[in-house]
Backbone as CSV, one residue per row, in Angstrom:
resi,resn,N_x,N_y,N_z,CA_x,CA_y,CA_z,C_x,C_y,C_z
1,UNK,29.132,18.404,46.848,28.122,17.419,47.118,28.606,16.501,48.227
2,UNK,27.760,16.465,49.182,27.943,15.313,50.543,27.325,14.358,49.937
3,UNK,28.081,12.431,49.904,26.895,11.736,49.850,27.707,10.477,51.003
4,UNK,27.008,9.880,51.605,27.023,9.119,52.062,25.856,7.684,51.771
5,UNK,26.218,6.289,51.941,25.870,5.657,51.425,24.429,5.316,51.634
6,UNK,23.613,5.289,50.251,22.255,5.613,50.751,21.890,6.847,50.796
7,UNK,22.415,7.777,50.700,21.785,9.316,50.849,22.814,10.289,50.211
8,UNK,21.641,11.705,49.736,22.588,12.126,48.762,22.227,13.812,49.287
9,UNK,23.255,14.583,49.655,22.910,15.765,50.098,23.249,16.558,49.431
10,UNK,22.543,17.508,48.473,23.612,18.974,47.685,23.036,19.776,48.153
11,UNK,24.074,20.683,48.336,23.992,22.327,48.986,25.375,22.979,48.325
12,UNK,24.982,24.333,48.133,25.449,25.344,47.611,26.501,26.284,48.331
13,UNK,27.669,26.759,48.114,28.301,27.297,49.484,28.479,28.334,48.207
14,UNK,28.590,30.012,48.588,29.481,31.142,48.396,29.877,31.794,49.298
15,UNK,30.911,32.307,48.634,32.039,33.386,49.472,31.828,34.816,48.844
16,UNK,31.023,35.788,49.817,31.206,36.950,49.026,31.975,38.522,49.871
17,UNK,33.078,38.723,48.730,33.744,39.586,49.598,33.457,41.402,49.330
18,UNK,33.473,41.860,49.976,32.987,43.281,49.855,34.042,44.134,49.944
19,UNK,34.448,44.842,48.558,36.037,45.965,48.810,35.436,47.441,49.124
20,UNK,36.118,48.285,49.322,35.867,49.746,49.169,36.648,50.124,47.868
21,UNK,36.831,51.453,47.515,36.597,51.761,46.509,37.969,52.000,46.031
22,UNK,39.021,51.563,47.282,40.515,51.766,47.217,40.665,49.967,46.801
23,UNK,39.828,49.178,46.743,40.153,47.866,46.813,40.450,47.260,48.515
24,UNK,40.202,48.102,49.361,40.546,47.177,50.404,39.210,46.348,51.331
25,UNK,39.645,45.204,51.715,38.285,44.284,52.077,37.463,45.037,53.019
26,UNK,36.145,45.293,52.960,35.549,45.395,54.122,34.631,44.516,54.351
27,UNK,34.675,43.765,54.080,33.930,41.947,55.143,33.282,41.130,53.577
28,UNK,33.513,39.853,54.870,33.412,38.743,53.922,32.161,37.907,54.093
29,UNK,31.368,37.467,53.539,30.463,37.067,54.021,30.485,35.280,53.264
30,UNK,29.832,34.286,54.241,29.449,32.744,53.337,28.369,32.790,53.136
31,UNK,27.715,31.785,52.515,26.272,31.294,52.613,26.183,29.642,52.266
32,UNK,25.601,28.894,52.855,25.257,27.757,52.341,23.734,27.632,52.152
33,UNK,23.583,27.252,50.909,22.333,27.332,51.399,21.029,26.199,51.339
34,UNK,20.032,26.131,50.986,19.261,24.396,50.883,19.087,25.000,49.359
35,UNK,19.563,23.825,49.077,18.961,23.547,47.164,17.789,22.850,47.213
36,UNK,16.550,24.143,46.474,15.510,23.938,46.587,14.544,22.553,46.025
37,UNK,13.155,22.694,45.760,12.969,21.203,44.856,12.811,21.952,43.178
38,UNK,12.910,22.701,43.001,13.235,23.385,41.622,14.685,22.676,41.156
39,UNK,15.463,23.309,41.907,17.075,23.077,41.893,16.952,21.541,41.556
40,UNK,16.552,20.374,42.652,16.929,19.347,42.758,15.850,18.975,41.415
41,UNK,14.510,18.581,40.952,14.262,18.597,39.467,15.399,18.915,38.517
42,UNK,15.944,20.569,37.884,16.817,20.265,37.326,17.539,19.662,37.284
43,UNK,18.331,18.747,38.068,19.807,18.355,38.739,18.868,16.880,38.142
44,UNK,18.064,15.930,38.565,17.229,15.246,38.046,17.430,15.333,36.407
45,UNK,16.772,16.221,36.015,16.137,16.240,34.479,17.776,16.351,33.667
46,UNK,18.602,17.103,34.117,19.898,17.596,33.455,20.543,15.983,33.522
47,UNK,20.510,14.997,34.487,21.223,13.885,34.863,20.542,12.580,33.730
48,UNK,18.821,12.675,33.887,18.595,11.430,33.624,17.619,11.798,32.750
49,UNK,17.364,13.095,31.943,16.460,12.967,30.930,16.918,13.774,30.145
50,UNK,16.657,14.974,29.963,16.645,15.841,28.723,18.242,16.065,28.389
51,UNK,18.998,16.737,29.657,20.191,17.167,29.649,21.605,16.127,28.776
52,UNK,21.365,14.900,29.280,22.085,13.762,29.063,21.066,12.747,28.263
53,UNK,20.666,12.969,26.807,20.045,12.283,26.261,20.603,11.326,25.256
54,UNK,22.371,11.123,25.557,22.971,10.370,25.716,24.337,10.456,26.721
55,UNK,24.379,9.920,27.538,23.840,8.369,27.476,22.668,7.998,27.732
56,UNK,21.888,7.162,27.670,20.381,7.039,28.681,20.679,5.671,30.061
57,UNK,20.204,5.461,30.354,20.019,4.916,31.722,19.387,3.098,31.255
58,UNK,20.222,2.252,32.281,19.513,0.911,32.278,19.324,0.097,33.295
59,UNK,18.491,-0.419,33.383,17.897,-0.826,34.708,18.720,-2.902,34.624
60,UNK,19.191,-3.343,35.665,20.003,-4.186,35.598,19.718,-5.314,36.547
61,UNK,19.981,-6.559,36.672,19.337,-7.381,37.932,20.815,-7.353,38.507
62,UNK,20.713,-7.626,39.627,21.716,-7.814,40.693,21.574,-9.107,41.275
63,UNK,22.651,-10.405,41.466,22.417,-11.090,41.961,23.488,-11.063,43.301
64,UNK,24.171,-12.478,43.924,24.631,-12.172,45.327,25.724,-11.606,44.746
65,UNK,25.854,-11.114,46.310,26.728,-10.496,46.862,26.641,-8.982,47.305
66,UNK,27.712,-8.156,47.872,27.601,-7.003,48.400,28.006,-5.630,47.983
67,UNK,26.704,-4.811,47.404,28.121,-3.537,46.767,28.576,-2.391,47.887
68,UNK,29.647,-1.714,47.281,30.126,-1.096,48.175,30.549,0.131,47.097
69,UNK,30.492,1.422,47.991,30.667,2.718,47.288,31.211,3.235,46.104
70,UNK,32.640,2.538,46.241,33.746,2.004,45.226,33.050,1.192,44.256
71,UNK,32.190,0.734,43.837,32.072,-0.059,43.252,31.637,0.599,41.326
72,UNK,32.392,-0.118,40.547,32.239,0.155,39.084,31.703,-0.417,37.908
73,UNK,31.134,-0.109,36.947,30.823,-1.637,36.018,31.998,-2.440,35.434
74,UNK,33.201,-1.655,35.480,34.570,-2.588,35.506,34.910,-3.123,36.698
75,UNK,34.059,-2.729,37.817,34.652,-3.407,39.106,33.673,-3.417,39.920
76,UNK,33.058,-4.621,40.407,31.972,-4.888,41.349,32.373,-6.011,41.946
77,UNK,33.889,-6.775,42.595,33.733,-7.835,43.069,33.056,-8.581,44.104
78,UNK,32.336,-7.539,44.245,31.496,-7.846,45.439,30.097,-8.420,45.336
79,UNK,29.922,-8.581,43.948,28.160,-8.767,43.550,28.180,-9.337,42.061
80,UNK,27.738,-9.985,41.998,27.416,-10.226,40.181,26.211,-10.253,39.741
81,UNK,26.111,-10.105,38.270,25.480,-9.429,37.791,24.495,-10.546,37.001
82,UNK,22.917,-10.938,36.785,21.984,-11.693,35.992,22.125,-11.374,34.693
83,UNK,22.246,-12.863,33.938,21.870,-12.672,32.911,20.669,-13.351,32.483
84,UNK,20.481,-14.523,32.869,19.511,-15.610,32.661,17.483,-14.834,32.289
85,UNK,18.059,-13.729,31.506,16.239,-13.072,30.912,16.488,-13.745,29.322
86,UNK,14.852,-13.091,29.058,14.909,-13.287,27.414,15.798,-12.053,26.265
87,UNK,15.596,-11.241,27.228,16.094,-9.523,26.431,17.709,-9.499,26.301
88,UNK,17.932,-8.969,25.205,18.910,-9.294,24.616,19.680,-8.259,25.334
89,UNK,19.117,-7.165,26.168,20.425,-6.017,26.323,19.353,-5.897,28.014
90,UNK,20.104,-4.820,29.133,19.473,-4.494,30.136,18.528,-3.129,29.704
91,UNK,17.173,-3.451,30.137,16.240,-2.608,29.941,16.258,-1.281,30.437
92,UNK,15.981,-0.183,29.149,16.037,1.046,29.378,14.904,1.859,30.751
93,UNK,15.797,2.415,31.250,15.152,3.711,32.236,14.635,4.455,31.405
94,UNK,13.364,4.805,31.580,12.586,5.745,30.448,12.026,6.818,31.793
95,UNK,12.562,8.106,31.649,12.028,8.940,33.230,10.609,9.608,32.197
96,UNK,9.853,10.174,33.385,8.847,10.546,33.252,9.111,12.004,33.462
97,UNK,7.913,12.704,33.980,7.777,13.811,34.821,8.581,13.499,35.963
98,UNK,9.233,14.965,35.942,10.023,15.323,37.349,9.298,16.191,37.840
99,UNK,9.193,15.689,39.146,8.320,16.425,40.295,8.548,16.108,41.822
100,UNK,9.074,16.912,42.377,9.053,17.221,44.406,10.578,16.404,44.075
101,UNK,11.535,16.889,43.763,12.440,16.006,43.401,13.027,15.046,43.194
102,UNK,11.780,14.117,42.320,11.804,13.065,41.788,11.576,12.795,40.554
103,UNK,11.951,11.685,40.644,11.311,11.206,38.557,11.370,9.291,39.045
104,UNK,10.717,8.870,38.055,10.273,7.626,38.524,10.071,7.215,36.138
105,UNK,10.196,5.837,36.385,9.997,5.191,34.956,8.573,4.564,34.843
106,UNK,7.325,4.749,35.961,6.195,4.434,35.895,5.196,4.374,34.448
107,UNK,5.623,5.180,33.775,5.083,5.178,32.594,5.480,4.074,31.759
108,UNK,6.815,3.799,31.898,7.576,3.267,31.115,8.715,2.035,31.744
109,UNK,7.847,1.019,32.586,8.760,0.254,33.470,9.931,-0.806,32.880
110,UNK,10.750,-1.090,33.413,12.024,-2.352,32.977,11.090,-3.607,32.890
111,UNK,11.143,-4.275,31.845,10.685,-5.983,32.169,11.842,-6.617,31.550
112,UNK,11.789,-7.391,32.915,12.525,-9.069,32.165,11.769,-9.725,32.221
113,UNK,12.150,-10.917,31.357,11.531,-12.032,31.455,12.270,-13.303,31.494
114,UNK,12.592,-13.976,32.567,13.412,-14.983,32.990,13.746,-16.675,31.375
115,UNK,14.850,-16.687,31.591,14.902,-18.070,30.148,15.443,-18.990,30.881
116,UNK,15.132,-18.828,32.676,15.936,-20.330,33.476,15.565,-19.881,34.230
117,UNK,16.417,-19.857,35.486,15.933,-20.681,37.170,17.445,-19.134,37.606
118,UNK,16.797,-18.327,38.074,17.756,-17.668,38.500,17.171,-16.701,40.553
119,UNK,18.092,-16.620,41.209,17.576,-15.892,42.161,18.210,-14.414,42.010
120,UNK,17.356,-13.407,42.149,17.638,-11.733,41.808,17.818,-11.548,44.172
121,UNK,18.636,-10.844,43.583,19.079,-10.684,45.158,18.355,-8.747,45.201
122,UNK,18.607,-8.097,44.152,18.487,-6.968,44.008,18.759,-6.137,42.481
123,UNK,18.948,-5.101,42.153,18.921,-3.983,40.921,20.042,-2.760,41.027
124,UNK,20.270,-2.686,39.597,20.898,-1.490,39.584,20.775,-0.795,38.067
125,UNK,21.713,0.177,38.184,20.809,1.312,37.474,22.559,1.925,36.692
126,UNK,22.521,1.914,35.243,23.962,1.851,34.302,23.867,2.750,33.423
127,UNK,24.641,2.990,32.494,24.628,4.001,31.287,24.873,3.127,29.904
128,UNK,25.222,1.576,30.558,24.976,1.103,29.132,24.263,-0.318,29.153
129,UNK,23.819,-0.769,27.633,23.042,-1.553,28.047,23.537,-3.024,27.540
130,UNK,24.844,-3.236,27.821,25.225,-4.690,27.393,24.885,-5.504,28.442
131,UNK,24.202,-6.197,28.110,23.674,-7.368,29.257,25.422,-8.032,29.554
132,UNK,25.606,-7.845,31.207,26.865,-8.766,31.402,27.872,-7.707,31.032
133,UNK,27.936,-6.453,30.774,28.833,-5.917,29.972,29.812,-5.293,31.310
134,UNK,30.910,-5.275,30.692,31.752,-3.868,32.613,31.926,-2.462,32.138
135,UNK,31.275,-2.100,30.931,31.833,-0.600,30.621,30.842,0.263,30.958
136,UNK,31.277,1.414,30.884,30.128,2.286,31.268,29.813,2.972,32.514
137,UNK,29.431,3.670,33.315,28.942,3.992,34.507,27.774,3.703,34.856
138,UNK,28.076,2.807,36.446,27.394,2.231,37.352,26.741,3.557,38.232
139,UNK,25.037,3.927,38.397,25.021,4.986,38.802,24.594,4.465,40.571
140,UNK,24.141,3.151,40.437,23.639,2.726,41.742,23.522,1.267,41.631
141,UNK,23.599,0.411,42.716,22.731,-0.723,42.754,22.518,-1.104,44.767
142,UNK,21.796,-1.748,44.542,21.009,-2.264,46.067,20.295,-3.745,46.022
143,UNK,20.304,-4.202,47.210,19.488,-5.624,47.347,18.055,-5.048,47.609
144,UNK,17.286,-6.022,47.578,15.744,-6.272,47.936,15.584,-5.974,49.548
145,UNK,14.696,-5.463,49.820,14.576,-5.243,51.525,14.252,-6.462,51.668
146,UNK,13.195,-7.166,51.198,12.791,-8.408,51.534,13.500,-9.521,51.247
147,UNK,14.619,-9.398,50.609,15.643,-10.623,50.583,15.583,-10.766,49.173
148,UNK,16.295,-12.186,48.876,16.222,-12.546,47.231,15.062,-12.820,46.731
149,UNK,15.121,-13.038,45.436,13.969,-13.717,44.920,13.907,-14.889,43.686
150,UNK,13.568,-15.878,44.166,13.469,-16.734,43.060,12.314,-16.176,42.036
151,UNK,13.195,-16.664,40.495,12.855,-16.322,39.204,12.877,-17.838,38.158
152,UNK,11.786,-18.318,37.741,11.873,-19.637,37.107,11.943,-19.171,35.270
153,UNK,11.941,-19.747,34.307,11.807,-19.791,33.346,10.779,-18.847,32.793
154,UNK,10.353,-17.714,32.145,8.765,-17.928,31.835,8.294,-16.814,33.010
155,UNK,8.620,-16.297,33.907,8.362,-15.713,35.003,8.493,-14.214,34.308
156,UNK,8.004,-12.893,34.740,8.421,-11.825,34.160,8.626,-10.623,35.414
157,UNK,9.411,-10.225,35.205,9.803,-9.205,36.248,9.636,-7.574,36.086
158,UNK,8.369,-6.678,36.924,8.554,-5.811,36.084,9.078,-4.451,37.191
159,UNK,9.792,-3.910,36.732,10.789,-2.763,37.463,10.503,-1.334,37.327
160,UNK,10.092,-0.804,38.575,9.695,0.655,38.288,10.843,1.641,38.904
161,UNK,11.468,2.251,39.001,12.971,2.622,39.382,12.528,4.121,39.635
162,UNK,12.537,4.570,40.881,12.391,6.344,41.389,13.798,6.750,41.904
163,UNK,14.246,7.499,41.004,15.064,8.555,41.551,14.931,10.285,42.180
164,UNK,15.518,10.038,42.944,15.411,11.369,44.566,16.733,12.140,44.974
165,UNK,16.594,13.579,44.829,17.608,13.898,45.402,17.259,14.784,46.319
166,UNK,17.784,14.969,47.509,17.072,15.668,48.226,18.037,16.406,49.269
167,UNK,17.662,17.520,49.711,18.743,18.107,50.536,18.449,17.818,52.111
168,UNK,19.364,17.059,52.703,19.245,16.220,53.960,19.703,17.537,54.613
């Protein structure tokens, strides 16, 4: 798997070698090839729904700062993490239908609902759901294109989260 930050490329490589009947090589051939949107669905469904139906997935607020590739739920010094909702744990990713190699929680979106005065810079996306917690695997997080956002008391936030894999 190639990924670079922001983008996620899988492709398939074999090596196939051809003997004669004494065992000696007569040619070798590679292939790489594009992993189709069949392929990339499974790879989807095996990751974040059926396959891995534990752990499940949680959708998380992100406040400042910057993540970077390296980054873990034991180690994010670069960003911290909201707590200031009413919900006692970070709200579950519930995937839907996988389709064109995607899945999305539209059916089933994240809400918070703010218990103070907090600004959300951005989201991310975990395997567990201790609000504030560092264990677990961090599968992503990102800021807002449009910048932060102020969140008052009483305010509710609701989160629809699409995941994509796609062969670049």
């Amino acid at each position: 798997m190639k990924t670079t930050l922001g983008t996620v490329q899988m492709e398939t490589r074999y090596e196939a070698v051809c003997r004669d009947a004494s065992g000696a090589v007569k040619w070798i051939a590679h292939v790489t090839n594009l992993v189709v949107t069949a392929g990339l669905n499974k790879l989807l469904d095996a990751t974040f729904k059926t396959g891995l139906t534990t752990p499940a997935w949680y959708v998380g607020l992100k406040g400042t700062g910057t993540v970077a590739a390296g980054d873990t739920m034991a180690s994010h010094a670069g960003w911290t993490e909201l707590t200031a909702y009413s919900e006692s744990v970070r709200q579950t990713f519930t995937p839907g239908t996988i389709s064109g190699g995607s899945v999305n929680n539209s059916g089933s979106k994240a809400v918070f609902t703010a218990n103070g005065s907090m600004t959300v810079l951005g989201l991310f996306l975990a395997d567990n759901s201790t609000k504030g917690g560092t264990s677990g695997t961090l599968y992503g997080a990102g800021d807002f294109s449009e910048g932060s956002r102020a969140m008052v008391s009483g305010d509710t936030l609701t989160v629809t989260c699409t995941l994509t894999a796609a062969a670049a």
